[in-house]
N, CA, C and O atoms as a Tinker XYZ file with bonds, in Angstrom:
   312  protein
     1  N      0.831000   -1.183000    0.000000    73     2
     2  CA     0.000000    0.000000    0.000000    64     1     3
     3  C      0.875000    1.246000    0.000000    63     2     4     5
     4  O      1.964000    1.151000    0.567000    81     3
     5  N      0.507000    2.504000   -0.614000    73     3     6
     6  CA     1.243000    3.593000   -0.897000    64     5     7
     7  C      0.521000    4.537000    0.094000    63     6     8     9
     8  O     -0.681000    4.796000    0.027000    81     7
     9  N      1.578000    5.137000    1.237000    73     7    10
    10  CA     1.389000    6.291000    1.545000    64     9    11
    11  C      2.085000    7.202000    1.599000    63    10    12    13
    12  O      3.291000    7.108000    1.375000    81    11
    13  N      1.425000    8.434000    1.946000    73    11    14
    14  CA     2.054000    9.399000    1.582000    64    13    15
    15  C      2.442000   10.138000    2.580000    63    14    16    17
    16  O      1.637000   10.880000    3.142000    81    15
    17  N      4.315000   10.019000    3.131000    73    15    18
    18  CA     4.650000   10.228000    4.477000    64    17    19
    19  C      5.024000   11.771000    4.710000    63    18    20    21
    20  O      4.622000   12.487000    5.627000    81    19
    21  N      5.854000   12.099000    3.707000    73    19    22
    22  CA     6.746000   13.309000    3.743000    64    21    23
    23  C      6.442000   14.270000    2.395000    63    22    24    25
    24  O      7.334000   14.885000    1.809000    81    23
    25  N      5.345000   14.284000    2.097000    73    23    26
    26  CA     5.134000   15.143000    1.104000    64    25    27
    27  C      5.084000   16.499000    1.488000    63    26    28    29
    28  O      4.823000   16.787000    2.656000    81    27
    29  N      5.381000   17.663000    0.344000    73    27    30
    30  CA     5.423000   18.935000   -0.020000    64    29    31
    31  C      5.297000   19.851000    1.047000    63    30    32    33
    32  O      4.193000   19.674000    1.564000    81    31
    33  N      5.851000   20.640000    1.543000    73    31    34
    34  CA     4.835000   21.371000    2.128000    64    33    35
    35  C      5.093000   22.909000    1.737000    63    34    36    37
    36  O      5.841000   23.138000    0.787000    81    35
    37  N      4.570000   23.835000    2.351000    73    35    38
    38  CA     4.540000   25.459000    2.250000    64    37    39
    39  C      5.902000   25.642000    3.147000    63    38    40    41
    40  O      6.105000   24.941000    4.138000    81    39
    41  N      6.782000   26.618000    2.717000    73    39    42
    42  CA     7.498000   26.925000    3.529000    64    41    43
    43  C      7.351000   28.674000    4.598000    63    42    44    45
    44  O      7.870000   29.750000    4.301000    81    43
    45  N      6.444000   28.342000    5.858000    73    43    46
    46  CA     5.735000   28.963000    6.772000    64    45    47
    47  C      4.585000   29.326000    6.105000    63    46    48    49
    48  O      4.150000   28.973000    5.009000    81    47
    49  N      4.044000   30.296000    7.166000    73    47    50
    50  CA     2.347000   30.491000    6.532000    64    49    51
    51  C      1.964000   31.826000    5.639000    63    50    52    53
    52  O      2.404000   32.975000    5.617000    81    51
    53  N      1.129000   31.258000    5.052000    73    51    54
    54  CA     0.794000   32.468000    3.952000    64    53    55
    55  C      0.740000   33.954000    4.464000    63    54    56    57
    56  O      1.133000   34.989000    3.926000    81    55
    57  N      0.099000   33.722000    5.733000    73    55    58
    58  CA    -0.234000   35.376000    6.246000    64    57    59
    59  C      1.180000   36.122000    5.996000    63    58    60    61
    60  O      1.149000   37.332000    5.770000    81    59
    61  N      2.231000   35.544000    6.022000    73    59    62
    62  CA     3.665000   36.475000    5.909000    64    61    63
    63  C      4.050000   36.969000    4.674000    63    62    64    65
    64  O      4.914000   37.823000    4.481000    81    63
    65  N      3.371000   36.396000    3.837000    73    63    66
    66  CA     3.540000   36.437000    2.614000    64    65    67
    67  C      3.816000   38.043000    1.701000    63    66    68    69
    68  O      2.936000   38.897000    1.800000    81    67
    69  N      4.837000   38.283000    1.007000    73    67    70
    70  CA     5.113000   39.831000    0.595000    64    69    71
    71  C      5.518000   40.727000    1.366000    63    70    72    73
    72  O      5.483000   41.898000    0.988000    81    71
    73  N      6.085000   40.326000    2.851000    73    71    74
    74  CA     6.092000   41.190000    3.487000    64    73    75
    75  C      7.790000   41.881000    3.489000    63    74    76    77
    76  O      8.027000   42.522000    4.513000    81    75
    77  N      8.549000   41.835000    2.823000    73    75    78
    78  CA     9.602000   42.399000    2.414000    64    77    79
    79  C      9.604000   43.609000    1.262000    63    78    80    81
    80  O     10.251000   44.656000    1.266000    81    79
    81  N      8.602000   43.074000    0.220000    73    79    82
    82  CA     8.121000   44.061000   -0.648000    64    81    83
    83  C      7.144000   45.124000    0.133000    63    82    84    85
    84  O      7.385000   46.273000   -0.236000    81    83
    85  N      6.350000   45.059000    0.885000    73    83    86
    86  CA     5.636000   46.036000    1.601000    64    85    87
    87  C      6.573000   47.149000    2.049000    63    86    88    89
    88  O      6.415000   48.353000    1.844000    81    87
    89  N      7.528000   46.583000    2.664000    73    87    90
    90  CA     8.399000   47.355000    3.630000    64    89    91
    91  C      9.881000   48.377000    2.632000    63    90    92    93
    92  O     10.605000   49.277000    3.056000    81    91
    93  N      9.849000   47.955000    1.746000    73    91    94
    94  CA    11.090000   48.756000    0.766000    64    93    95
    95  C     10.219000   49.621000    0.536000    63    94    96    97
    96  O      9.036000   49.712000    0.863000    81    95
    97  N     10.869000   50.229000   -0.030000    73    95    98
    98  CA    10.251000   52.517000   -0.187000    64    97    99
    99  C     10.632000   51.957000   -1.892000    63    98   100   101
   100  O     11.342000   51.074000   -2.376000    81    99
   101  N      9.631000   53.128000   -2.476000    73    99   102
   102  CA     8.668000   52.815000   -3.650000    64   101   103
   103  C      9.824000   53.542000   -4.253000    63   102   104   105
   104  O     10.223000   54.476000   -3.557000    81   103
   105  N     10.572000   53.314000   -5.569000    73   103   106
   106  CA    11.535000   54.048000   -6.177000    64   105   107
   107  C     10.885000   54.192000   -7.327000    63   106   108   109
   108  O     10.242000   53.170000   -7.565000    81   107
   109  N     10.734000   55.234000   -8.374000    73   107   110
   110  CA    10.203000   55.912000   -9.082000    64   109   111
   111  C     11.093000   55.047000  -10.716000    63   110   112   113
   112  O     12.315000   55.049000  -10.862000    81   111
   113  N     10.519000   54.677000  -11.299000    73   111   114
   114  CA    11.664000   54.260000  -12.606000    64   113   115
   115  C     12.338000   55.082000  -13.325000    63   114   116   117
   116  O     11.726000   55.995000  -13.878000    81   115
   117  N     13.752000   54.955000  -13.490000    73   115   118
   118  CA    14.260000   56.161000  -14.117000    64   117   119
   119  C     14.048000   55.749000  -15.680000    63   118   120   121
   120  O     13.667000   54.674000  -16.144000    81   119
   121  N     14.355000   56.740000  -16.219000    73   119   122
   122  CA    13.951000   56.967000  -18.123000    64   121   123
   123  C     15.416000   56.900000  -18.757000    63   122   124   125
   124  O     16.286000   57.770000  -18.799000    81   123
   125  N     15.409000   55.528000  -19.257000    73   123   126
   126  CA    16.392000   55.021000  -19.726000    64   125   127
   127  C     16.212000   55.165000  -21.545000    63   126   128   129
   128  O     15.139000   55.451000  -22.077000    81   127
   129  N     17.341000   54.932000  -22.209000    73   127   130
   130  CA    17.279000   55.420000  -23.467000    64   129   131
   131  C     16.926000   53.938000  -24.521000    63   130   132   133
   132  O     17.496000   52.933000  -24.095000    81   131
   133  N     16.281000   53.768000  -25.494000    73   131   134
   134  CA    15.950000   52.871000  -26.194000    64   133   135
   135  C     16.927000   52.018000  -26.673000    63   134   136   137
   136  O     18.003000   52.476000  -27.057000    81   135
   137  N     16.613000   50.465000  -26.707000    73   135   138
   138  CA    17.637000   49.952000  -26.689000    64   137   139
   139  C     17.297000   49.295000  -28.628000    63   138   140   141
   140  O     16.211000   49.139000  -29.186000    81   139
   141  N     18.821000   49.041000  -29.215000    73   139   142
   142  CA    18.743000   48.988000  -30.663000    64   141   143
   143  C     18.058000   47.542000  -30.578000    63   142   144   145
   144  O     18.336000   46.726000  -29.699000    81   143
   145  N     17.008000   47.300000  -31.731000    73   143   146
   146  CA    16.904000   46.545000  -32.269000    64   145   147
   147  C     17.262000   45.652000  -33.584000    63   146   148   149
   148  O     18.049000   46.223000  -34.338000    81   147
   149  N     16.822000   44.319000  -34.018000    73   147   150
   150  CA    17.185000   44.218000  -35.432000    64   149   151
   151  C     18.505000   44.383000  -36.070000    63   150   152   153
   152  O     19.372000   44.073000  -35.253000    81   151
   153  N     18.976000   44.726000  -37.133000    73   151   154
   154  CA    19.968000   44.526000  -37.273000    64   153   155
   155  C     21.261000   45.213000  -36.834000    63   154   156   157
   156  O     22.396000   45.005000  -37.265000    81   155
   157  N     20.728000   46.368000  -35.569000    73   155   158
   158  CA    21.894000   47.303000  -35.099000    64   157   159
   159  C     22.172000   46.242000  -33.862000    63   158   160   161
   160  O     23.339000   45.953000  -33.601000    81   159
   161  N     21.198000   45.725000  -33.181000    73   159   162
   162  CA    21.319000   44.724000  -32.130000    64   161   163
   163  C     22.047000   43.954000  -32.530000    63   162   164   165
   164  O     23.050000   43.875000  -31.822000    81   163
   165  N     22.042000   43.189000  -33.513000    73   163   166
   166  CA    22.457000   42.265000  -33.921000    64   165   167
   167  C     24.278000   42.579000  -34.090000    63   166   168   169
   168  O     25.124000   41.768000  -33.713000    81   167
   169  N     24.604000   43.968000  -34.755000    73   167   170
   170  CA    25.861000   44.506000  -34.827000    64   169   171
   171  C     26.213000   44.570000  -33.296000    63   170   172   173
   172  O     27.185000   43.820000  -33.213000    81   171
   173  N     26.017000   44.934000  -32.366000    73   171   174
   174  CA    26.332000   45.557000  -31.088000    64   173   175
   175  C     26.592000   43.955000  -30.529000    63   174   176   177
   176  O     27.494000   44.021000  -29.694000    81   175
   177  N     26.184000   42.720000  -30.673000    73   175   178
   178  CA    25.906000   41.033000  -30.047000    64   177   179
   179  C     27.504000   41.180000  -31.279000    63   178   180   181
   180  O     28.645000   40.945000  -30.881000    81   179
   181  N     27.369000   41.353000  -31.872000    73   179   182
   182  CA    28.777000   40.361000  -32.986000    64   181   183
   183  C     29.655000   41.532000  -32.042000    63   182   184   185
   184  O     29.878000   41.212000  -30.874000    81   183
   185  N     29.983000   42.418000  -32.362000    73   183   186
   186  CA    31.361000   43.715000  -31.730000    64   185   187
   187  C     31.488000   43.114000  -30.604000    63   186   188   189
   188  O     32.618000   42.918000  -30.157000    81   187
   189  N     30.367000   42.703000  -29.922000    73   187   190
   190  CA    30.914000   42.249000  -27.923000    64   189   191
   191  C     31.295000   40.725000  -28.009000    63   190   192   193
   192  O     31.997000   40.136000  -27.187000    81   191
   193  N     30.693000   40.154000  -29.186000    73   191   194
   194  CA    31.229000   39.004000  -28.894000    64   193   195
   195  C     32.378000   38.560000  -29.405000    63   194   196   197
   196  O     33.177000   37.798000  -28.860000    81   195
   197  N     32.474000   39.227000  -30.847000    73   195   198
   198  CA    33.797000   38.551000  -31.689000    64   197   199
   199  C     34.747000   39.671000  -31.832000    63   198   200   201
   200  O     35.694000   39.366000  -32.557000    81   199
   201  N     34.777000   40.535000  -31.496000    73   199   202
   202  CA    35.636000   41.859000  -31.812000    64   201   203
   203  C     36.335000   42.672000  -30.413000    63   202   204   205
   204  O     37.409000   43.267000  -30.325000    81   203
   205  N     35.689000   42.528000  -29.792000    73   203   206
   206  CA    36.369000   43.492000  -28.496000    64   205   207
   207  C     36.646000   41.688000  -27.744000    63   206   208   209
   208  O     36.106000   41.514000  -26.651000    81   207
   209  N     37.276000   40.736000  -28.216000    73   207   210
   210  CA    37.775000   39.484000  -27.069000    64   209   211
   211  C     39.173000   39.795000  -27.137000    63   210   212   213
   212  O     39.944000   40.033000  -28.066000    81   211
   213  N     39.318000   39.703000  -25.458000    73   211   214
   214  CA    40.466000   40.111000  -25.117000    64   213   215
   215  C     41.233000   38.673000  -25.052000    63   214   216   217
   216  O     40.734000   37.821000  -24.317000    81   215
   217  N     42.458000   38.344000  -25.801000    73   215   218
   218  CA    43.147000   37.138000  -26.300000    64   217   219
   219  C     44.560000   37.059000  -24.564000    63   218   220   221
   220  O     45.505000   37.757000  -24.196000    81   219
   221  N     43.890000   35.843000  -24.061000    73   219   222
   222  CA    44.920000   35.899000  -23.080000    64   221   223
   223  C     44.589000   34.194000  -21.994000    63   222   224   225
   224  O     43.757000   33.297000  -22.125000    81   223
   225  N     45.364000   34.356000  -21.305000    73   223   226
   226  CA    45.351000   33.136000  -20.537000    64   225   227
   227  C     44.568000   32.664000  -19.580000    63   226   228   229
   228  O     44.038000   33.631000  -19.034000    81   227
   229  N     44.216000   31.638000  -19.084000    73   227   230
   230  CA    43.249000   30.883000  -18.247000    64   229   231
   231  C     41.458000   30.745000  -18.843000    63   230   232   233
   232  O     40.899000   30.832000  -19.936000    81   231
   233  N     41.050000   30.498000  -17.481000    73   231   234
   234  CA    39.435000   30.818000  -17.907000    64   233   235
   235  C     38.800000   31.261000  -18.904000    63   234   236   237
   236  O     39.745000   31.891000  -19.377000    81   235
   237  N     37.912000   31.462000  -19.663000    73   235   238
   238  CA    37.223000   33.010000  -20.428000    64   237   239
   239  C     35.973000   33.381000  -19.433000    63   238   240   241
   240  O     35.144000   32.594000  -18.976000    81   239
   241  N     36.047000   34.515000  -19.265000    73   239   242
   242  CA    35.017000   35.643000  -18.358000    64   241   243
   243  C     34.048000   35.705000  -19.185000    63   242   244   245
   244  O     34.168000   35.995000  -20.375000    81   243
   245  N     32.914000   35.410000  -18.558000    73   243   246
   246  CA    31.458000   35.087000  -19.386000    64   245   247
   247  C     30.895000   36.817000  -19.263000    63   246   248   249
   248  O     31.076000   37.765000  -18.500000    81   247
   249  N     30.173000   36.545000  -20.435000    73   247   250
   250  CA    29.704000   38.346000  -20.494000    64   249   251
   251  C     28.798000   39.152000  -19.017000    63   250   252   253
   252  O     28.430000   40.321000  -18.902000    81   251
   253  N     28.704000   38.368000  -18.361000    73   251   254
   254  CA    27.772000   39.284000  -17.029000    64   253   255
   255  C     29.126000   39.194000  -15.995000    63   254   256   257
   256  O     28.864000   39.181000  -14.793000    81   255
   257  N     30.197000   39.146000  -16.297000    73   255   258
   258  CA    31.243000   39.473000  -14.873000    64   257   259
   259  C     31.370000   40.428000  -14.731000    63   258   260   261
   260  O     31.346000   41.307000  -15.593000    81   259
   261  N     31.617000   40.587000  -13.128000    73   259   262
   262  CA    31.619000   41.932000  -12.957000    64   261   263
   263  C     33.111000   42.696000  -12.779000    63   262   264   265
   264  O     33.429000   43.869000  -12.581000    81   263
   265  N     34.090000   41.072000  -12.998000    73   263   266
   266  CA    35.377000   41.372000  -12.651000    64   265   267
   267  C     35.851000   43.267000  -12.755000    63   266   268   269
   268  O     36.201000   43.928000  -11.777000    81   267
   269  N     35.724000   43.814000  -14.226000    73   267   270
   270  CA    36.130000   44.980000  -14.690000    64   269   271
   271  C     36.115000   45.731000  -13.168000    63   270   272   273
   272  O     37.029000   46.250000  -12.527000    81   271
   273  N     34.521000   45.540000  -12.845000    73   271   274
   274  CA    33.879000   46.632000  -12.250000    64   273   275
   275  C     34.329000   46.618000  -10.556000    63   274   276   277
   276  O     34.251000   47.640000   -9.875000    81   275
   277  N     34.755000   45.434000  -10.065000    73   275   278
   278  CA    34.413000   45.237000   -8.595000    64   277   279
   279  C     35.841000   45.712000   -8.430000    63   278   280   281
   280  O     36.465000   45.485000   -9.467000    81   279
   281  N     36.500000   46.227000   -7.600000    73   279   282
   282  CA    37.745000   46.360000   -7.286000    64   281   283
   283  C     37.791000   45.193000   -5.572000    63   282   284   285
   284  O     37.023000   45.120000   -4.613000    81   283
   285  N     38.831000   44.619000   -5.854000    73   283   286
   286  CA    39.059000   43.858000   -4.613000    64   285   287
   287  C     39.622000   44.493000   -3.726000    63   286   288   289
   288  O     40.759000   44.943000   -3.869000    81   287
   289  N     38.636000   44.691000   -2.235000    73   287   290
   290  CA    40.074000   45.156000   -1.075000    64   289   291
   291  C     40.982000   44.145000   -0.337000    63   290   292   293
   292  O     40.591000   43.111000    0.203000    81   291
   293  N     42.146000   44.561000   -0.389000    73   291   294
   294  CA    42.634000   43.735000    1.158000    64   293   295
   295  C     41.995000   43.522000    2.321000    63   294   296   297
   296  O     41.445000   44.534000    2.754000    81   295
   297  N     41.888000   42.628000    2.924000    73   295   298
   298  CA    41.798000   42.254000    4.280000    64   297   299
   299  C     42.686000   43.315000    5.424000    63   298   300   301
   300  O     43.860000   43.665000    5.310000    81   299
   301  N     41.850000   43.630000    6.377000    73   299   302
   302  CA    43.391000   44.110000    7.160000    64   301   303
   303  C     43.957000   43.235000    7.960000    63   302   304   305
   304  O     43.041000   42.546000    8.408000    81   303
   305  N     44.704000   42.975000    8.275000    73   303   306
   306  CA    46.016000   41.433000    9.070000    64   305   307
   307  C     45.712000   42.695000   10.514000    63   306   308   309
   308  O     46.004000   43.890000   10.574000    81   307
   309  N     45.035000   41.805000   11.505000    73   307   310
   310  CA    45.332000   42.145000   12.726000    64   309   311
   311  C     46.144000   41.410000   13.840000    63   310   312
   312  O     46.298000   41.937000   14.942000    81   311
């Protein structure tokens, strides 16, 4: 006979539900500029992919790293 011991459950109760989104302050969308479609898109996907690759050693850095951007700090040694 099949029962059913440890099935699914909710993780806590609904009443809590959204309550992180309630609590953040409402930010207004900023007005960003149109992004190319068609065949300029298509130019802008080939330039990032086959033209600006930087030719060098180890790994390859997949296009969403943030390496460029993050600067690493030291630790301070206490």
């Amino acid at each position: 006979r099949w029962r059913a011991l440890n099935m699914g459950k909710v993780h806590g109760s609904l009443s809590r539900a959204g309550k992180v989104r309630d609590h953040t302050p409402k930010v207004e969308k900023q007005a960003k500029h149109k992004k190319p479609t068609g065949r300029a898109k298509h130019r802008l996907l080939y330039n990032k992919r086959f033209l600006n690759v930087v030719v060098g050693f180890g790994k390859k850095k997949g296009p969403n790293s943030n390496e460029k951007k993050v600067e690493k700090k030291p630790a301070d040694k206490q």
